[in-house]
C-alpha positions in Angstrom: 0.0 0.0 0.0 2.7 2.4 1.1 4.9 1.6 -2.1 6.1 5.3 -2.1 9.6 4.4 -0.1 11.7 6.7 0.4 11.1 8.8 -2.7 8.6 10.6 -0.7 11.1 11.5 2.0 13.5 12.8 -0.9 10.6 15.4 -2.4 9.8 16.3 1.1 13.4 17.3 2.0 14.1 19.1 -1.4 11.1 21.4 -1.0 12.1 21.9 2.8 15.6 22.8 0.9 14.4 25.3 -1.4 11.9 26.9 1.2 15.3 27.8 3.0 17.0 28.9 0.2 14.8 30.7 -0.8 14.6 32.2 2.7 18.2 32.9 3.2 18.4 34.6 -1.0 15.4 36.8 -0.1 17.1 37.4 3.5 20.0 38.4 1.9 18.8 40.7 -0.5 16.4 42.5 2.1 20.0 42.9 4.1 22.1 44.6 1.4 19.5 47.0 0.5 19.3 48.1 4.2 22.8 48.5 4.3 23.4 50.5 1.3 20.6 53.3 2.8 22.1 53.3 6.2 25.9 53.8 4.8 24.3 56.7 2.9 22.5 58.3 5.5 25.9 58.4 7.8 27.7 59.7 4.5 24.5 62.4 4.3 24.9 63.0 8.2 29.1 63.5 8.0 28.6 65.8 5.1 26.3 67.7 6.9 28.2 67.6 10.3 31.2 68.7 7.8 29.6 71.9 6.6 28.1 73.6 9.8 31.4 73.0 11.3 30.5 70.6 13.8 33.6 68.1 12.5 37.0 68.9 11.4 38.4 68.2 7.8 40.7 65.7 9.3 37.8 64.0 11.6 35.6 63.8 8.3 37.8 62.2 6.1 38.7 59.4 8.8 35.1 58.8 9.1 34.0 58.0 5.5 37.1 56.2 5.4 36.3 54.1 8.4 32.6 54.0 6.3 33.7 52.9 3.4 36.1 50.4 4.3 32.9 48.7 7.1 34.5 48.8 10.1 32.4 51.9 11.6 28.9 50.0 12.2 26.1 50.9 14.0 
């Protein structure tokens, strides 16, 4: 009666496979794209900073450096 074997258990753990693929693509996509607007509004935030004279020139260009290389994180 139960002549399926273990071809059932295969389809069942392939499509628990690509349910977490999916997961982890969709995931990662939803991550990068949060990154990307956060490193812009610190970039928008040190410029501003920048021009009322809040930071130094020095101070400004060690933070987008720090930025841009990933290591300042909030």
């Amino acid at each position: 009666m139960l002549g399926h074997g273990f071809g059932m258990a295969y389809v069942s753990f392939f499509g628990v496979l690509v349910i977490v693929l999916l997961g982890v693509v969709v995931a990662l996509f939803w991550r990068a794209a949060g990154r990307s607007r956060s490193d812009d509004d610190a970039q928008r935030i040190l410029e501003e900073r920048f021009a009322r004279g809040e930071i130094g020139e020095d101070e400004y260009r060690r933070s987008v450096e720090l930025l841009r290389s990933g290591r300042l994180r909030r």
